[in-house]
C-alpha positions as CSV (number, residue, x, y, z in Angstrom):
1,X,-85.4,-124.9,-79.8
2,X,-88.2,-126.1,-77.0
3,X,-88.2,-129.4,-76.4
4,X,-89.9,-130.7,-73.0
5,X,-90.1,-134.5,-71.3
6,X,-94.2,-134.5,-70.0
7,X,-94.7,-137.8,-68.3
8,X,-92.0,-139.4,-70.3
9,X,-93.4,-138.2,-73.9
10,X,-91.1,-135.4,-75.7
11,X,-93.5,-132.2,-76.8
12,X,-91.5,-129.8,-78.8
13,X,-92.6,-126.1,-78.9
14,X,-95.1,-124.2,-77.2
15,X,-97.2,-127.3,-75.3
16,X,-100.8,-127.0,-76.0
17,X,-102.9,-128.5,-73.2
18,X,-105.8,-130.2,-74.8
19,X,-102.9,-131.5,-77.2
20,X,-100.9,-133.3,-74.3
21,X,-103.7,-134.8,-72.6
22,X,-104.8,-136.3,-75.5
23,X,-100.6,-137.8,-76.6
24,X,-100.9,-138.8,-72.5
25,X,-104.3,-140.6,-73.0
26,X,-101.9,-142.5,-75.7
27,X,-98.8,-142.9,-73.8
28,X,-99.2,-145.8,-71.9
29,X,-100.1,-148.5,-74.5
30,X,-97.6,-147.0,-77.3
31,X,-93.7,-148.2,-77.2
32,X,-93.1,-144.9,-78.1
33,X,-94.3,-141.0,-78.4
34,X,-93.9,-137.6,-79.7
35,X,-95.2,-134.3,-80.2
36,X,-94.2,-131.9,-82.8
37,X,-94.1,-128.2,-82.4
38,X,-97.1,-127.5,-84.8
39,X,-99.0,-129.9,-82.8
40,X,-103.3,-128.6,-82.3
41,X,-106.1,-131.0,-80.3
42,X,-107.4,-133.4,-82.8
43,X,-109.5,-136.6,-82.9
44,X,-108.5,-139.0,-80.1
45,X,-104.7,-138.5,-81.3
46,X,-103.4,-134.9,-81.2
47,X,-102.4,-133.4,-84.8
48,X,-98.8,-133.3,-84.4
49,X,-98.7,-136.5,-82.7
50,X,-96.7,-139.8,-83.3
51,X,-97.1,-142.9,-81.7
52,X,-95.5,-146.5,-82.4
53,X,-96.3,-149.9,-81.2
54,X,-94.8,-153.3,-81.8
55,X,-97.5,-155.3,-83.1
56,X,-100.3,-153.3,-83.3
57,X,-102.1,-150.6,-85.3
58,X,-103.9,-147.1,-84.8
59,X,-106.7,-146.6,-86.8
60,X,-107.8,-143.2,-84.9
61,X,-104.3,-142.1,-85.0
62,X,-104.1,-142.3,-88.8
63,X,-107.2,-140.7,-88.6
64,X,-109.9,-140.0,-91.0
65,X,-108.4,-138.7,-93.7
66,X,-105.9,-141.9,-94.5
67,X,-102.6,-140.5,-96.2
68,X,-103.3,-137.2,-96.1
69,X,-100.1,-135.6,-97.6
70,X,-98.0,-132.9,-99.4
71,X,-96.8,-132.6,-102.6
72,X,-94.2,-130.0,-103.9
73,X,-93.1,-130.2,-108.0
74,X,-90.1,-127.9,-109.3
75,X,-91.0,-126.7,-113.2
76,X,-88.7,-126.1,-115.8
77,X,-90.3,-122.3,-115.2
78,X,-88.7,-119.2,-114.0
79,X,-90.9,-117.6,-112.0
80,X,-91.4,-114.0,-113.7
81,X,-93.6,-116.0,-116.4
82,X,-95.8,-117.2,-114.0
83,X,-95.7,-113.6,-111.5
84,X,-97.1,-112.0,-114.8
85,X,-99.8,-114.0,-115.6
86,X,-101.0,-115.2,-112.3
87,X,-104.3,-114.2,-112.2
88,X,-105.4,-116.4,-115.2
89,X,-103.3,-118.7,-113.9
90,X,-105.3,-119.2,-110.8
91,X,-108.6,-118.8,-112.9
92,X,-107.4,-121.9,-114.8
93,X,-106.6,-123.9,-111.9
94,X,-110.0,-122.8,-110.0
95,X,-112.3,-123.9,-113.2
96,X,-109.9,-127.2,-113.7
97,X,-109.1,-128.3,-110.4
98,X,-112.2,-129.6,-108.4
99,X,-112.8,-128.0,-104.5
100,X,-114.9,-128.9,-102.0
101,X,-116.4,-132.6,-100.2
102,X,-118.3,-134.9,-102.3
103,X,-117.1,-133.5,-106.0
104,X,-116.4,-135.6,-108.8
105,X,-113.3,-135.0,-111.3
106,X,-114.5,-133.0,-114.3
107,X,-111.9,-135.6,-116.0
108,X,-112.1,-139.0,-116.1
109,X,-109.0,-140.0,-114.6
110,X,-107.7,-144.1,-114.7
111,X,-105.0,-145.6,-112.7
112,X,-103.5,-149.1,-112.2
113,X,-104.8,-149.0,-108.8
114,X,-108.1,-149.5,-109.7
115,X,-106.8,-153.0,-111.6
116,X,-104.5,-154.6,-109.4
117,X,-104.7,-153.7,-105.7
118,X,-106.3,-157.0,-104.3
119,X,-107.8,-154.3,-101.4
120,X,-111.1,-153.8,-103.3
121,X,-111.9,-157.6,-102.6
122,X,-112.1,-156.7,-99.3
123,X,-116.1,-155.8,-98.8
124,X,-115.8,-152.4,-97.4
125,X,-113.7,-151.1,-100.2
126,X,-115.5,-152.7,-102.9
127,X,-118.5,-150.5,-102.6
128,X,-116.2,-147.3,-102.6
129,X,-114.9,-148.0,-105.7
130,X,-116.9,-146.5,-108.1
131,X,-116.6,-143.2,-105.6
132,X,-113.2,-143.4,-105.6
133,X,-113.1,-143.2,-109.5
134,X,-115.2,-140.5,-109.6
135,X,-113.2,-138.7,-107.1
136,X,-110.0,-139.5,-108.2
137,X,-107.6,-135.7,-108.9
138,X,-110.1,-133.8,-106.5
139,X,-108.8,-131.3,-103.8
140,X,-111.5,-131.2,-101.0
141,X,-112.0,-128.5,-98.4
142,X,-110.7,-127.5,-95.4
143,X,-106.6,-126.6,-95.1
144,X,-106.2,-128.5,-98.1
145,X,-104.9,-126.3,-101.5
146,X,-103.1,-126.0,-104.8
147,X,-100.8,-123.3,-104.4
148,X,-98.2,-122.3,-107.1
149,X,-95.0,-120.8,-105.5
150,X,-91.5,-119.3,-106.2
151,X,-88.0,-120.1,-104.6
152,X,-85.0,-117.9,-103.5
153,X,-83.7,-118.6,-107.2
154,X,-86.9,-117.7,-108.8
155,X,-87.7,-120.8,-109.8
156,X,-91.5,-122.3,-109.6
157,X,-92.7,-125.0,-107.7
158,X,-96.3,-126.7,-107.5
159,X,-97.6,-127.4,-103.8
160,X,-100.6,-129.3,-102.9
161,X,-102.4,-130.7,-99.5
162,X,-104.7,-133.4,-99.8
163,X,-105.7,-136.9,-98.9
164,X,-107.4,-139.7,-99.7
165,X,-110.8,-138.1,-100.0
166,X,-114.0,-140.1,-99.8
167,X,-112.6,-143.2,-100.0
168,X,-110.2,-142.7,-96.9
169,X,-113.0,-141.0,-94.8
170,X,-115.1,-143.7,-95.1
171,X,-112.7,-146.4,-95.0
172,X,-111.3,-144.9,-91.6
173,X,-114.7,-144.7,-90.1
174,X,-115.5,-148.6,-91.1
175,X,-112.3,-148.8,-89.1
176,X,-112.3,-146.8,-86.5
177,X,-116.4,-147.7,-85.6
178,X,-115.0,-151.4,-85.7
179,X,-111.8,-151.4,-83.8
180,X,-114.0,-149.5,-80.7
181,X,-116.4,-152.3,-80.8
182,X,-113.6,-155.3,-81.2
183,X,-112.3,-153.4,-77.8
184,X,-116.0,-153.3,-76.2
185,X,-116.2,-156.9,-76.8
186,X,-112.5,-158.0,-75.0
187,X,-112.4,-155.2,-72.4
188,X,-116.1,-154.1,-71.7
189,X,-115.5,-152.3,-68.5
190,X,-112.2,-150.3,-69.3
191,X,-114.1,-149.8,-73.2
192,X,-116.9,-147.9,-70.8
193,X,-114.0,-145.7,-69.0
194,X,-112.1,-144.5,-71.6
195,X,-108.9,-147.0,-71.4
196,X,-105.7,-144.5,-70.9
197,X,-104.0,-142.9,-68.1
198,X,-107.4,-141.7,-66.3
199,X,-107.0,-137.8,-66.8
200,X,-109.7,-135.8,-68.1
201,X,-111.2,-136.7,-71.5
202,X,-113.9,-135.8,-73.8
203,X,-115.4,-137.6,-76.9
204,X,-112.5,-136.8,-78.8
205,X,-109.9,-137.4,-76.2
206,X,-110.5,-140.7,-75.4
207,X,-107.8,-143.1,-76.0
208,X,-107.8,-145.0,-79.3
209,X,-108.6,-148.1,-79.5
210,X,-105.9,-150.8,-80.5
211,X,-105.5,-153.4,-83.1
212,X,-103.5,-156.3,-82.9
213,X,-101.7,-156.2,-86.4
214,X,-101.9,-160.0,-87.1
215,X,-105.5,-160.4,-86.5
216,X,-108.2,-160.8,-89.4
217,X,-109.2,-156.9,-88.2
218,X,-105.6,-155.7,-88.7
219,X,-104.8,-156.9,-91.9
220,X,-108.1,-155.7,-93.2
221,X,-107.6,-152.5,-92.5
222,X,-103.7,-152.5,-93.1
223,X,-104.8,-153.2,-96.6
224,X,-107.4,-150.9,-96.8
225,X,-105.1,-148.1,-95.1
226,X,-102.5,-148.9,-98.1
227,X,-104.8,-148.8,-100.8
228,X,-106.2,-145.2,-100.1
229,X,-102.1,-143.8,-99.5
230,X,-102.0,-145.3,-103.0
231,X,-105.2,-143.1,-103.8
232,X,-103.7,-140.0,-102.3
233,X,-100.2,-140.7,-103.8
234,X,-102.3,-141.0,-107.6
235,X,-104.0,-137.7,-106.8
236,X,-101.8,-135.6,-106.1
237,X,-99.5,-137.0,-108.8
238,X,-102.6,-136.2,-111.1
239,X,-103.5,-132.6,-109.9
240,X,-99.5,-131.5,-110.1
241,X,-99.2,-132.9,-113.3
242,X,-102.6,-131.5,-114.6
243,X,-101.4,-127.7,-113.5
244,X,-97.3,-128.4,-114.9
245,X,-99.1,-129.0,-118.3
246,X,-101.8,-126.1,-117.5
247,X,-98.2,-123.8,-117.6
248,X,-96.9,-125.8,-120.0
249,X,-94.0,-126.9,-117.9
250,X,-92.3,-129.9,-117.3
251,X,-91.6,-131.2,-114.0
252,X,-87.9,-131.6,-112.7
253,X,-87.8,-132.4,-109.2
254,X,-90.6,-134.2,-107.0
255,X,-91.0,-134.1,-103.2
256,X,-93.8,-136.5,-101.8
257,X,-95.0,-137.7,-98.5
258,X,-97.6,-138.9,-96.3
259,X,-98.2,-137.5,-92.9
260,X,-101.4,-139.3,-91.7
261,X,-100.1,-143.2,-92.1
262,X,-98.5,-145.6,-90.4
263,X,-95.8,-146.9,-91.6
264,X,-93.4,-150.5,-90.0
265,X,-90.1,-148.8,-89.1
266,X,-86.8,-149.5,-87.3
267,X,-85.9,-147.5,-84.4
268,X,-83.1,-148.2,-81.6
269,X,-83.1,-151.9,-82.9
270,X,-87.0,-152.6,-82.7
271,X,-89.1,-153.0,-85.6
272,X,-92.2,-150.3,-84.8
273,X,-95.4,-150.1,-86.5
274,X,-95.5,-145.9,-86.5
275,X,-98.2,-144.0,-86.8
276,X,-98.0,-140.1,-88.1
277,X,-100.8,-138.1,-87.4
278,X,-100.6,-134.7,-88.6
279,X,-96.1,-135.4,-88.7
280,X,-93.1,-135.6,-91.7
281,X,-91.3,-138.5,-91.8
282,X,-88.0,-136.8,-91.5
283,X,-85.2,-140.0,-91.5
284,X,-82.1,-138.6,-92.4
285,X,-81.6,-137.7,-95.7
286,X,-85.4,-137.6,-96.5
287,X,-86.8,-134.6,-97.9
288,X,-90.3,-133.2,-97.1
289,X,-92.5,-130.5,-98.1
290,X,-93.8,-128.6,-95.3
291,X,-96.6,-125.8,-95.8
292,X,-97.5,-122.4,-93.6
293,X,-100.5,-120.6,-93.4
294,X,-102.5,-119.9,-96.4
295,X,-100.5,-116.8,-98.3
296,X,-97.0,-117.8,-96.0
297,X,-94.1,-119.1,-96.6
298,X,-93.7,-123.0,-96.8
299,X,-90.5,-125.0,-96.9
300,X,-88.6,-128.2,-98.8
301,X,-86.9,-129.5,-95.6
302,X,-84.6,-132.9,-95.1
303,X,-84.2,-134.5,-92.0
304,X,-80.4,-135.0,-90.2
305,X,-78.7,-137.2,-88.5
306,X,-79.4,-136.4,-84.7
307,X,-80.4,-137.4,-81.1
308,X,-83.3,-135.2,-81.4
309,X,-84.4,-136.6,-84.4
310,X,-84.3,-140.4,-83.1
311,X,-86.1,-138.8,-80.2
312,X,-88.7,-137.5,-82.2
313,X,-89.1,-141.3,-84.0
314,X,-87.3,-139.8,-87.0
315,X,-90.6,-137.2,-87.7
316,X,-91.4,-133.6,-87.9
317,X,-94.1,-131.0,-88.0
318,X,-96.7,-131.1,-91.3
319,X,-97.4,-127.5,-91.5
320,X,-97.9,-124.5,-89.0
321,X,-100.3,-125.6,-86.5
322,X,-103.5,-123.9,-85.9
323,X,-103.6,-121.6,-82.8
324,X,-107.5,-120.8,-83.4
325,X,-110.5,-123.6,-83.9
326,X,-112.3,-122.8,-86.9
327,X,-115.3,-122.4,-84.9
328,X,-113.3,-119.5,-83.3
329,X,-112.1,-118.5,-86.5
330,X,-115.0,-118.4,-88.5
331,X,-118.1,-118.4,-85.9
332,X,-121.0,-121.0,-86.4
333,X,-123.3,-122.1,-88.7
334,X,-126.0,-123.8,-89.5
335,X,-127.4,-125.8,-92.8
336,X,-131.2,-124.6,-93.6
337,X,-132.6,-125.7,-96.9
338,X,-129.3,-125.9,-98.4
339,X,-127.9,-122.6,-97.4
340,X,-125.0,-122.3,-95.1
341,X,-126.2,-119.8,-92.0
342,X,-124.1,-118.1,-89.5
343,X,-125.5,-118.2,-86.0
344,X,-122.7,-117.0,-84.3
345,X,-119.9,-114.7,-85.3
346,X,-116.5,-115.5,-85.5
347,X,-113.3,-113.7,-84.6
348,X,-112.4,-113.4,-88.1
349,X,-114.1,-111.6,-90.8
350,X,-113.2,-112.1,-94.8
351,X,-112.4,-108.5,-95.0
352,X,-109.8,-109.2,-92.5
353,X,-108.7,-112.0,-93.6
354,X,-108.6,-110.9,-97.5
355,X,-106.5,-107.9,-96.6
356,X,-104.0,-109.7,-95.1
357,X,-103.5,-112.1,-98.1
358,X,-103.5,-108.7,-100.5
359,X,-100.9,-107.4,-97.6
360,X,-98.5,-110.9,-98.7
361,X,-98.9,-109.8,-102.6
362,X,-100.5,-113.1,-103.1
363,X,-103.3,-114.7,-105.8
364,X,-106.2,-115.9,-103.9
365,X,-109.0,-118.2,-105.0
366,X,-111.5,-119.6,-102.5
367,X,-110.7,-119.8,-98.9
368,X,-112.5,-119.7,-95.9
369,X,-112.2,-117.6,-92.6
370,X,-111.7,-120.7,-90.8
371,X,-108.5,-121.0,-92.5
372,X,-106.8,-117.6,-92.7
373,X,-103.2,-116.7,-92.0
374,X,-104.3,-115.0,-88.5
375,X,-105.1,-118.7,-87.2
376,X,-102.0,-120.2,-87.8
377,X,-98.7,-120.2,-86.2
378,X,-96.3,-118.9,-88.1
379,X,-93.8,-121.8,-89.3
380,X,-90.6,-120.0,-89.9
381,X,-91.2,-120.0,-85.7
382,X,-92.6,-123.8,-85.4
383,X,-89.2,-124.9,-87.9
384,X,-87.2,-123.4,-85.6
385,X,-88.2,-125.5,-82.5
386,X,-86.9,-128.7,-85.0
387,X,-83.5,-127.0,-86.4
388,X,-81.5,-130.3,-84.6
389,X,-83.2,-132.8,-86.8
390,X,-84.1,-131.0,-90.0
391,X,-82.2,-128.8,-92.3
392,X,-84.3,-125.9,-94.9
393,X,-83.2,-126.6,-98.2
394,X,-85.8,-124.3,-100.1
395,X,-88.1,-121.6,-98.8
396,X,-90.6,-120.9,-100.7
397,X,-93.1,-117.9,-101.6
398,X,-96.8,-118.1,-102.2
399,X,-97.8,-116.5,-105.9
400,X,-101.8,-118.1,-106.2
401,X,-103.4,-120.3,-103.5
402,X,-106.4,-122.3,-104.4
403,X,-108.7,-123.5,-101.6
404,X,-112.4,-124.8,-101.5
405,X,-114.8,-121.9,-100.5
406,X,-116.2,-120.6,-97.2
407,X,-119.5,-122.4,-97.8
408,X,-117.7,-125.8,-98.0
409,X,-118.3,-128.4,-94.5
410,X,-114.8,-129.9,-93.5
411,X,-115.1,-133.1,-91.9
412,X,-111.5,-134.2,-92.1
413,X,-110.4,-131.6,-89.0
414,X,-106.6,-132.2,-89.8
């Protein structure tokens, strides 16, 4: 267990430089910060990062991919039915299952959502609607994946990792672009420099900027942010249920959670408005679904009662944490005349990264280099920096993973 005080904030393992300037850049204007041990640079707020105000929200520190989340679902299965059949199991879920930015379900799927969220009044979200309908059940690209595992009683469990899709991307930049320019307009001269503690920042480790929670601007997008972890929450309902009845399985247990949200919490007697970027809620008694590396091990954890876990504002780590950039990872590329073009190599090649997926025994559709298991930390070894505030109640073992493909753009970067 690593736990270190940096300028008042609490990082837990291996600190990440880029990643602490940017929680610094935060510090000063949150009540409250943390970084978890799987925590990786990100967008204004580090992934891994949590930070809590009083009375105002973060819509950078949600980030763009409102409620991205995990999903786990235990099946009535054992899993030597599923070990024998998994290759047209994965076949099934890669023709059924849409990958990749800007697909549409192959299935019309209808919620209540759609009906009787009052959200869509709001003008931004009304002309995402129809997108959101049509996008409703879809996977995206990047780290995000249907993957069918099995437990240390052989039983068989669904995981997925997605978010809120096009409707949250879109929706978070509206916010984002407008929260910057509300700040511009009250504080022109600290807006120029950056607002924060004054170290060292780029574009994307600039502080965020603030909104009060009251204001017309807050409530906006606190509606807006509520209605697409509604979206997410409905889509990954759908897709689990749509592979359970794939198998022809029922579904007995059901672990679900948000990790890029904000949510109005009590902690130490004051009511906080706490943002999760890339982190498990982890109160105690809560139980989470934490994934590793594509083709590693993932976990069903559930937070305890502890002084580590109030001082991590009751949260924990969302996956493994990335050790490599994807640009590192996978090299660059260009788009010319609708093919994707490498201009620079990366560090990893699909041969290296497809033998060491064959080397784990495991099922693999899609998948890009920029996400392969040599990237990643490994999270039996992130876990471990948490073991005071979380408990492993299941561990469980990749059979099929399902990812968009290499050619696929990810502009979510969680």
């Amino acid at each position: 267990m690593t736990i270190q005080v940096i300028e008042g904030v609490p990082v837990w393992g291996v600190p990440q430089d880029n990643a602490i300037d940017q929680i610094l850049n935060c510090a000063p204007e949150a009540d409250a910060a943390a970084l978890m041990a799987d925590h990786h640079l990100g967008y204004s707020v580090p992934i891994g990062g949590v930070v809590a105000y009083e009375d105002k929200l973060n819509p950078a520190g949600v980030g763009y991919d409102i409620a991205c989340g995990n999903k786990a679902v235990r099946l009535d299965l054992h899993a030597a039915e599923v070990k024998t059949n998994i290759r047209p199991i994965m076949d099934d879920i890669w023709s059924t299952i849409s990958f990749g930015v800007g697909r549409k379900n192959k299935e019309q799927v209808d919620h209540p959502l759609f009906d009787d969220d009052p959200a869509w009044h709001i003008p931004v979200a009304r002309k995402l609607k129809k997108l959101a309908a049509e996008q409703l059940g879809t996977v995206g690209s990047g780290n995000h994946y249907v993957d069918i595992f099995a437990d240390e009683q052989e039983r068989v469990w669904i995981g997925v990792h997605f978010g809120s899709r096009g409707l949250g991307h879109r929706l978070a930049t509206h916010f984002i672009k407008a929260s910057e320019q509300e700040r511009s307009r009250r504080q022109p001269d600290e807006a120029k420099k950056g607002g924060g503690t004054g170290r060292k920042r780029g574009g994307g480790n600039r502080a965020p900027a603030l909104v009060d929670v009251e204001s017309a601007l807050g409530q906006d997008y606190l509606a807006c942010m509520k209605l697409a972890g509604r979206y997410a929450y409905a889509g990954r309902d759908w897709v689990c249920g749509r592979v359970a009845s794939m198998l022809g399985a029922a579904i007995v247990e059901e672990i679900h959670n948000h990790h890029n949200f904000a949510w109005k919490e009590e902690h130490d007697g004051r009511t906080l408005w706490v943002t999760r970027k890339g982190a498990t809620p982890a109160f105690p008694g809560q139980k989470g679904f934490v994934g590793g590396s594509m083709g590693d091990k993932s976990v069903i954890l559930e937070g305890v009662e502890s002084d580590e876990g109030q001082l991590a504002l009751r949260s924990t780590v969302h996956g493994a944490g990335r050790v490599m950039s994807r640009t590192q990872a996978a090299g660059k590329f260009r788009w010319r005349k609708g093919r994707k073009v490498q201009t620079k190599r990366g560090e990893i090649g699909r041969g290296r990264m497809l033998d060491a997926i064959r080397g784990l025994g495991v099922e693999l559709r899609g998948a890009g280099t920029d996400e392969a298991p040599q990237v990643y930390k490994r999270l039996p070894e992130v876990l471990e920096h948490h073991r005071g505030s979380i408990k492993i109640l299941h561990t469980l073992i990749p059979l099929g993973v399902a990812m968009a493909g290499e050619d696929e753009f990810d502009p979510y970067r969680d």
